[in-house]
N, CA and C of each residue as an Amber inpcrd file, in Angstrom:
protein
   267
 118.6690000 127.5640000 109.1820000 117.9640000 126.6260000 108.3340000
 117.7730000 125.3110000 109.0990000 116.5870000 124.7990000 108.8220000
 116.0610000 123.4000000 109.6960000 116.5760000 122.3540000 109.1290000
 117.1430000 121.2240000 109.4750000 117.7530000 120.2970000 108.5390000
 116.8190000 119.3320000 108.8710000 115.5810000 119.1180000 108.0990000
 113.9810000 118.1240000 108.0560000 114.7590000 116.5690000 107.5080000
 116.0330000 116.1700000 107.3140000 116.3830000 115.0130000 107.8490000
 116.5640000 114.6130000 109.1220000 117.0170000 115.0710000 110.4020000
 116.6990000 115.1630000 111.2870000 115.5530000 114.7850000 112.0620000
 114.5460000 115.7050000 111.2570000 113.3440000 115.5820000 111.9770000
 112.7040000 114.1230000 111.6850000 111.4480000 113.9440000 112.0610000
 110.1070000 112.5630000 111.5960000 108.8820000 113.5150000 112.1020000
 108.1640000 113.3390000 111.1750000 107.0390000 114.2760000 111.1720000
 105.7300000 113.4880000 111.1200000 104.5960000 113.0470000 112.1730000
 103.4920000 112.6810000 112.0440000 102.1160000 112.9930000 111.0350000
 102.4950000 112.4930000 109.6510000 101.2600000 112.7010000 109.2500000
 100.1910000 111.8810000 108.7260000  98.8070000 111.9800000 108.4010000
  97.8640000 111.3170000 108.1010000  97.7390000 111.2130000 107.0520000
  97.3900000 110.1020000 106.1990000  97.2220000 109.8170000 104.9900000
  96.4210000 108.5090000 105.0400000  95.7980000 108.1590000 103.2460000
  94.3120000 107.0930000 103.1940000  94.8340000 106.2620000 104.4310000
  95.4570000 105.4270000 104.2340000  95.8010000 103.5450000 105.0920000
  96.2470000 104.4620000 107.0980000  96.1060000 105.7490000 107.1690000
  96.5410000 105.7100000 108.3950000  97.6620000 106.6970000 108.4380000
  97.9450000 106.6910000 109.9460000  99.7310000 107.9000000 110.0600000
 100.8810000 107.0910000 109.6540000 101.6780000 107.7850000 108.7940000
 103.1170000 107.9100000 109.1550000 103.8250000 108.5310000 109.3490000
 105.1650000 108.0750000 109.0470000 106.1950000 109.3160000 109.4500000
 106.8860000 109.7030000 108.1690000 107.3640000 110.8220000 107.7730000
 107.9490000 111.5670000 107.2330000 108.9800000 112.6800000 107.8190000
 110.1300000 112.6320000 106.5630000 110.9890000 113.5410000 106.8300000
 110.5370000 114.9430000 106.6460000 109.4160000 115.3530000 106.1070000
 109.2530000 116.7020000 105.2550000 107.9680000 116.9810000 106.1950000
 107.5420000 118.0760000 106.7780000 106.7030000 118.0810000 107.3280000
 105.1330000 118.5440000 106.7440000 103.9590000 118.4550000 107.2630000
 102.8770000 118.7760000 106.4620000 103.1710000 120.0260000 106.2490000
 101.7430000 120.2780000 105.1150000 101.4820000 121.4790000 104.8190000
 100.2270000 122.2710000 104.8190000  99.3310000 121.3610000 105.6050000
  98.2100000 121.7080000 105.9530000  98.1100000 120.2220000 107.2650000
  96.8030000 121.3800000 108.0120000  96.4010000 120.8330000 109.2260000
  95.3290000 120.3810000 109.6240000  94.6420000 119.7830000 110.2480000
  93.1150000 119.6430000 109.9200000  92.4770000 118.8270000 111.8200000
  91.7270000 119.1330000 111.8010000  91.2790000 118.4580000 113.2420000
  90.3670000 117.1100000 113.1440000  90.7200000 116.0320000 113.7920000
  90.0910000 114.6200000 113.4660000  88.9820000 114.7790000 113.4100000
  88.3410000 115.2900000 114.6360000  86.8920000 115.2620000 115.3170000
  86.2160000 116.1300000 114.0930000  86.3120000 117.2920000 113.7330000
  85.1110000 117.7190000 112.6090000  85.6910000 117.5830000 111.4290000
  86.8690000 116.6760000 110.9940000  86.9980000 116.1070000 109.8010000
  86.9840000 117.6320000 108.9160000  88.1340000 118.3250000 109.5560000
  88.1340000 119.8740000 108.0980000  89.1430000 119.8390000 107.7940000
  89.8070000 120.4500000 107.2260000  91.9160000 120.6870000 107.2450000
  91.8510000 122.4030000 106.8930000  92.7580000 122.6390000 106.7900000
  92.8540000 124.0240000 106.3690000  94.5190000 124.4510000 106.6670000
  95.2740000 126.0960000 105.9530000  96.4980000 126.0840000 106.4330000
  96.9110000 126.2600000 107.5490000  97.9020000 125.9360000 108.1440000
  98.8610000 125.7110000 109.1560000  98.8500000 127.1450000 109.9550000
  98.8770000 128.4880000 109.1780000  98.7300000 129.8960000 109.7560000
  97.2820000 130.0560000 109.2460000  96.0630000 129.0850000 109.5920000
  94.3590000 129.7810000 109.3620000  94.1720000 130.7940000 110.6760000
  93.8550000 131.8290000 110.5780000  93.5150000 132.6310000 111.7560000
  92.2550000 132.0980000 112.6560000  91.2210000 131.3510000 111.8910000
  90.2260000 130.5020000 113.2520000  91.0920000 129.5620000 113.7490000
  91.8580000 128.5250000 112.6610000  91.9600000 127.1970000 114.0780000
  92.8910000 128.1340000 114.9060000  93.7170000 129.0450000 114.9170000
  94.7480000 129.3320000 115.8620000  93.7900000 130.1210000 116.8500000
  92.9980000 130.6620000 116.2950000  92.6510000 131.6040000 117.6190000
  91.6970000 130.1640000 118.8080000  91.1060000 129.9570000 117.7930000
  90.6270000 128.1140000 118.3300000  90.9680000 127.4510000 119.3320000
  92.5220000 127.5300000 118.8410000  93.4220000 126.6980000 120.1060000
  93.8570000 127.9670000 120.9000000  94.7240000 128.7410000 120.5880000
  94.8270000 129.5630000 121.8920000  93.7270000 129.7360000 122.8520000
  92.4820000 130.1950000 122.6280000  91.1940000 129.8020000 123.4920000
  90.6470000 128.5980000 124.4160000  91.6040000 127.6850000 123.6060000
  91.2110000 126.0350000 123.7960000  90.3400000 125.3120000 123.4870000
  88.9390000 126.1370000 122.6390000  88.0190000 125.7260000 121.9010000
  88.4790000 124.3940000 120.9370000  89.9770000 124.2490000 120.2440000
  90.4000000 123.0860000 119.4640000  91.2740000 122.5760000 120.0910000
  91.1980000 121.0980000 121.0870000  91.7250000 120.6080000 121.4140000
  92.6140000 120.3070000 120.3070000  94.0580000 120.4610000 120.9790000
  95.1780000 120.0840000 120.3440000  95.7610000 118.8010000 119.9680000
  94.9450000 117.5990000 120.6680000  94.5420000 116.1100000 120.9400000
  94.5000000 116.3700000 119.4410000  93.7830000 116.7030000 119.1080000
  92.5720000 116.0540000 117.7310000  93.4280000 116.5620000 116.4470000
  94.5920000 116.9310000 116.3710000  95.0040000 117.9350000 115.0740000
  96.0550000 117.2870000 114.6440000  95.7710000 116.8580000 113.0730000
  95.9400000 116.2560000 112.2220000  96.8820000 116.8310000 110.9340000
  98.1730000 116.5310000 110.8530000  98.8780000 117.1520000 109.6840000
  99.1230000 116.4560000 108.0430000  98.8430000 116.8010000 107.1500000
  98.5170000 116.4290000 106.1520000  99.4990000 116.7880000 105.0400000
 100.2120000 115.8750000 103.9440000 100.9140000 116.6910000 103.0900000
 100.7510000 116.8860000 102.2200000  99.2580000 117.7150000 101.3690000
  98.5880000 118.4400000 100.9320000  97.1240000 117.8950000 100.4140000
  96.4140000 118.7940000  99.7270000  95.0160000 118.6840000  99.9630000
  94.5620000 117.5360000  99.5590000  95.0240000 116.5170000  98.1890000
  94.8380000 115.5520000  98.0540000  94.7180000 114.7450000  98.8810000
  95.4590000 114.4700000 100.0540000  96.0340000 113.5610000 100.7850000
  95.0120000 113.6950000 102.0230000  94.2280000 115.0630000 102.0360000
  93.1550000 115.5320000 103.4720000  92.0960000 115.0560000 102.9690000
  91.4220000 115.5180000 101.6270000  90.3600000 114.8470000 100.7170000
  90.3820000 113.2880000 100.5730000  91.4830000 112.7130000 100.6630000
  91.2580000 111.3780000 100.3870000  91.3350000 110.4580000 101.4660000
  91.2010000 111.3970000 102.6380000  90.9690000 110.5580000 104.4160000
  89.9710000 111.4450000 104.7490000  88.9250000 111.7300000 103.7160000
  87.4490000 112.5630000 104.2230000  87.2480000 113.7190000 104.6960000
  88.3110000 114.4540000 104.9210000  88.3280000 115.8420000 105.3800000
  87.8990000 116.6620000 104.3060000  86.8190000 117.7880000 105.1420000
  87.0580000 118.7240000 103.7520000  87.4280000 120.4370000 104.1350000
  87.8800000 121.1250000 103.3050000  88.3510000 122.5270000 103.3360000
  87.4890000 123.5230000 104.4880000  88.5650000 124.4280000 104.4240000
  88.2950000 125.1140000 105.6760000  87.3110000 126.6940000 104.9620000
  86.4540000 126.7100000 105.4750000  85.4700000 127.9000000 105.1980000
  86.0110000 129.2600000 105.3250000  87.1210000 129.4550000 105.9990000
  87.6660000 130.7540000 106.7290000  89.1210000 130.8930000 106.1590000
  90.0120000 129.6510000 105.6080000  91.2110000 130.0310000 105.6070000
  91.5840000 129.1240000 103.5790000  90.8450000 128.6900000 103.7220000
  90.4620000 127.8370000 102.2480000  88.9910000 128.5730000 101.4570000
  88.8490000 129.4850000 101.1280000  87.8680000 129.9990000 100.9800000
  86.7220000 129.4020000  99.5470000  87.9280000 129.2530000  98.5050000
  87.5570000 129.0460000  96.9030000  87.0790000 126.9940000  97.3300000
  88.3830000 127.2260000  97.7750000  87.7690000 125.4590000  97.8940000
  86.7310000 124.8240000  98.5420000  86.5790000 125.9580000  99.6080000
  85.2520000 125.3290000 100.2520000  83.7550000 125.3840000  99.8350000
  84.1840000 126.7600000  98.8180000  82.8580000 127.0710000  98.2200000
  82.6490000 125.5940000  97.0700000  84.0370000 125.7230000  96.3300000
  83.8740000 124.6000000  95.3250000  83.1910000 122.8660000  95.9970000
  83.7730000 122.3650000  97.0370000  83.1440000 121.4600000  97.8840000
  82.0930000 121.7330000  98.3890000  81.6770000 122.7700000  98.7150000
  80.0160000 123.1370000  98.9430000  78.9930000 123.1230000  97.5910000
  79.3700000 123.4170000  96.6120000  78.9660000 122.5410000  95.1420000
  78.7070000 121.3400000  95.2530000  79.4950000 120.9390000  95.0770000
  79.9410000 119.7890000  94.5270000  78.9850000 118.6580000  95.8100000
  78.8640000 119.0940000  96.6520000  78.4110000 118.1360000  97.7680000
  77.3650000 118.2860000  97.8490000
């Protein structure tokens, strides 16, 4: 078992990063402003390829918190939500 007091965890939220004991729960890349989960099968195959610079990737502690620094859902690993934001937008 991980003892996440220990840890400090970089994440993004409205005013900017901080740190946290608890780590995100979704991930998202700066540059095309998406998030999606942490095991999405594109961003990983993404980065293993190197197609998603690892520079740019952004951890979030949950969707509220990705939506409200402009990101939006992932087409491939967020499926319902993206359709719903493709509405809505």
């Amino acid at each position: 078992m991980v003892d996440h007091e220990d840890r400090r965890y970089r994440l993004l939220g409205p005013d900017g990063f901080y740190w946290s004991t608890e780590p995100g729960t979704l991930g998202g890349h700066s540059r095309q402003k998406v998030y999606g989960r942490l095991d999405c099968p594109v961003a990983l195959s993404l980065i293993r390829r190197g197609k998603f610079k690892v520079e740019y990737r952004v951890f979030f502690k949950d969707a509220g918190t990705a939506k409200a620094c402009g990101y939006r859902p992932c087409g491939a690993c967020l499926r319902d939500e993206y359709r719903h934001w493709k509405r809505s937008g």
